[in-house]
C-alpha positions, 0 to 999 in steps of 0.5 A, a space after each residue: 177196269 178189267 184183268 186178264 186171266 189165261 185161257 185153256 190150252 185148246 182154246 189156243 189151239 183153235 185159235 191157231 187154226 182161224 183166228 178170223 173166223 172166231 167171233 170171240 178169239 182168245 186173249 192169251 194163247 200160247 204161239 204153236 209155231 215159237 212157244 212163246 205165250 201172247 197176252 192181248 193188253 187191250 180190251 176195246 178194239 181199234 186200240 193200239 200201242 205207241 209208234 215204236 221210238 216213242 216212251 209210252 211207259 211210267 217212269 217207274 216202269 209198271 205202267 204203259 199208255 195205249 191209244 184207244 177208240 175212246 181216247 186214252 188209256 193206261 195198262 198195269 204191266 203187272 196186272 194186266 189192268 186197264 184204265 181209260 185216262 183221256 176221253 175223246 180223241 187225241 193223238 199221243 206224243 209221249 209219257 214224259 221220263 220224269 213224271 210220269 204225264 201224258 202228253 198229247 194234241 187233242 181238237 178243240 172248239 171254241 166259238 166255232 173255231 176248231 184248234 189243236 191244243 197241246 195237253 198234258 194229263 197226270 194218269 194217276 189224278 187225271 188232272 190235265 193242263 192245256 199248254 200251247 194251242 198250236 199256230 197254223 202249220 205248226 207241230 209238237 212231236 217230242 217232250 225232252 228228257 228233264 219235261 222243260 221243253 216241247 219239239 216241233 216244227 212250223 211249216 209255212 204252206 205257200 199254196 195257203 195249206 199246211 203240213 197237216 194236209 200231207 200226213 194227218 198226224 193230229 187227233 182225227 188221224 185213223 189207223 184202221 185197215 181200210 184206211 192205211 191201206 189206201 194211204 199206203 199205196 199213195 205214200 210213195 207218190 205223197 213222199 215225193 210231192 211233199 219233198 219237191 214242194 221245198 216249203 219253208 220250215 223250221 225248229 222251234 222249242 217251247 219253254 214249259 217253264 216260262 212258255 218262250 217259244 225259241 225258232 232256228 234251223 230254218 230251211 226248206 227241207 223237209 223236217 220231220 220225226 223229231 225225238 229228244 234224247 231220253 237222258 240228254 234235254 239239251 239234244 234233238 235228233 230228227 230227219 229230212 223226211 221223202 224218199 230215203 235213197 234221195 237224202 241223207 235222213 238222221 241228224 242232230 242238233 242242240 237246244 240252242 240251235 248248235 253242232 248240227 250234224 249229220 249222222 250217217 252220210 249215204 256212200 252208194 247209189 240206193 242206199 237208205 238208211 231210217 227208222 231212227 231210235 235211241 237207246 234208252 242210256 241215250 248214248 247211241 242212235 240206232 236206225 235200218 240201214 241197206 247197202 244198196 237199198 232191198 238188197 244187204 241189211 243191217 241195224 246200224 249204230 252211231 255213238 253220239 259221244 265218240 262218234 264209233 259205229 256198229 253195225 249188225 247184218 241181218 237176213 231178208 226174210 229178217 228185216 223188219 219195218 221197225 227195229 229195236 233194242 232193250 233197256 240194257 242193250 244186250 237184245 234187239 227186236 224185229 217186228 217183220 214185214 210182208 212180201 210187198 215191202 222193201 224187202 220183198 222177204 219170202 217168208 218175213 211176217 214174223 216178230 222177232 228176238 235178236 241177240 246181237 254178236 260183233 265179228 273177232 277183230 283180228 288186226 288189233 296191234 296191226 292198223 289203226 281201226 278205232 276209225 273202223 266200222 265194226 260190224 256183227 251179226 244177228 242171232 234170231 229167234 222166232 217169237 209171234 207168227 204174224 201171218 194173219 197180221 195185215 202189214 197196214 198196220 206196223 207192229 211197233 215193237 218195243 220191249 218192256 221196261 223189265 225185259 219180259 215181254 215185247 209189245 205190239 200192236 196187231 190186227 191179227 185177230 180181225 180188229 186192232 188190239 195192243 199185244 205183248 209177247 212173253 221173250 221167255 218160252 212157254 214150252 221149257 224149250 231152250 230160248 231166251 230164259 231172261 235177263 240173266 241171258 242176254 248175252 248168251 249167244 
């Protein structure tokens, strides 16, 4: 285990003029462009923090589950202490909302055969169970909120292949620079391979009590990106995966195969909406939203009871790859983006603190608008400077489970560590001072 202590102010302030060049770069500094205070989480290099929508965190809040080289490991949100948990490659689902397990598909061999198993590891005991190993063309992407079922889709490859030949999200995936950045340039080309090959796919649950395994929803889109809700077990949200301004992506559906519904429907020429989260309550799913696509941006909101829709505008150089919002949905979060991206934002590589505001609605009394979009506006506020970051790499921002701190993952200093940001400022200059001003604006 390893705790992390601050470092001295003019060791911050080298590092601010060529992280690249240090060979030992610093692991807390204070960012001299925002004022915010940045703590590197993670001591092996090629580590990194979960995808942006996924629950790395115990219930209880304090501790968080990263990836690593080596395999698995938790950090001590309080402490800063990290603890290796799973040894050997593996590629993280989720923490599980009630327990607390760590849920993962790792390889392994038997007789010479290579599988891919379903695991679950108690990071307190390190106890692990084996689940499911998984069929040919088949994937476990989600662990709903009461821990009694897994997610995922069965695809049938008729050239003989699967899915995993596509997007390689199993053990052996890789996340380095080099890596990305080849996938990158070819993944228009594979998105749009992949949704004209119109291969039979379907849903399917795998009953954690009794080991039933439930298929439906059968079909020849692409399915992709499953994600249960974090507080209702019986509602999958998922999407038709390819090129966003041909399909219409975000959808939900329940656990017995019922109320298949589409959650926003495109209206333009090129508009693309994606990205999709939920709140931590579980009653909204948030997603990016362009009006057409490249052009006018927005994080969009859907109200999985009522149906009601919010929708805050951002600026260009504030669209973010991946957006997000705080346990207590009063913040949202932005993990910027480069030149390259849809985009094309001139000044864009920042991490970024939203406080969201809804415009005045005048006409109360005048017209009926509780069928009305109501739209807002983003405040923003600068928290990392990520120009030495390579955009090969997402952010993935999420916010701590406290609402102290947003955690990254970054490149910036030459290999991939898992990063957190202080949202209040380090420097005494007005800015977010907390939880108590969440709504301030």
């Amino acid at each position: 285990m390893k705790s992390f202590t601050a470092v001295p102010l003019f060791i911050a302030c080298v590092f601010a003029s060529g992280v690249n060049a240090q060979t030992n770069p610093p692991t807390e500094w204070i960012d001299a462009d925002t004022g915010h205070r940045i703590v590197q989480l993670s001591t092996e290099p090629g580590s990194e923090s979960l995808y942006f929508n996924l629950n790395p965190f115990t219930p209880d809040g304090r501790k968080m589950v990263i990836t690593t080289a080596g395999g698995i490991a938790m950090v001590n949100l309080q402490t800063h202490e990290v603890e290796n948990i799973v040894t050997g490659r593996a590629h993280i689902i989720m923490v599980g909302h009630k327990t607390g397990q760590i849920y993962y598909v790792r390889n392994k061999i038997e007789n010479g055969v290579t599988n891919r198993v379903v695991c679950a590891t108690d990071p307190n005991t390190k106890a692990t169970r084996e689940i499911l190993t998984l069929a040919r063309g088949q994937s476990v992407a989600t662990v709903n909120a009461d821990e009694t079922l897994l997610g995922g889709t069965i695809t049938e490859r008729t050239d003989g292949g699967t899915n995993q030949d596509f997007f390689d999200n199993g053990p052996n995936r890789r996340n380095d620079i080099q890596t990305v950045g080849k996938q990158r340039g070819k993944k228009g080309r594979m998105m749009e391979e992949r949704l004209a090959a119109h291969y039979p796919m379907e849903l399917f649950f795998y009953n954690l009590k009794t080991g039933e395994t439930k298929k439906f929803n059968r079909c020849t889109d692409w399915l992709n990106h499953l994600l249960f809700s974090p507080t209702d077990p019986n509602l999958l949200m998922f999407c038709h995966e390819g090129p966003w301004h041909k399909l219409d992506r975000v959808w939900t559906i329940r656990t017995d195969g019922t109320d298949l519904k589409l959650i926003h429907q495109r209206t333009m020429a090129m508009e693309i909406a994606g990205h999709e989260f939920w709140s931590a309550d579980g009653k909204t799913i948030w997603y990016d939203l362009q009006t057409p696509r490249g052009e006018d941006f927005w994080v969009a909101g859907y109200d999985v009871s009522s149906g009601a829709r919010t929708w805050y505008h951002l600026q260009r150089d504030e669209w973010s790859v991946h957006f997000n919002v705080s346990p207590d949905n009063t913040l949202f979060s932005g993990d910027g983006g480069d030149n390259k991206m849809v985009a094309h934002a001139p000044d864009g590589k920042w991490l970024y603190l939203f406080r969201p505001e809804l415009i005045s609605d005048k006409s109360a009394g005048n017209i009926d608008t509780k069928n009305l979009i109501q739209t807002g506006a983003f405040h923003s506020e600068k928290l990392v400077n990520m120009s030495k970051h390579d955009y090969a790499l997402e952010p993935n921002a999420m916010f701590s489970p406290d609402m102290k701190w947003l955690i990254f993952r970054s490149n910036m200093s030459g290999a991939n560590q898992a990063y957190a940001v202080e949202l209040k400022r380090a420097d005494g200059k007005p800015g977010y001072q907390g939880k108590e001003d969440a709504g301030f604006y």
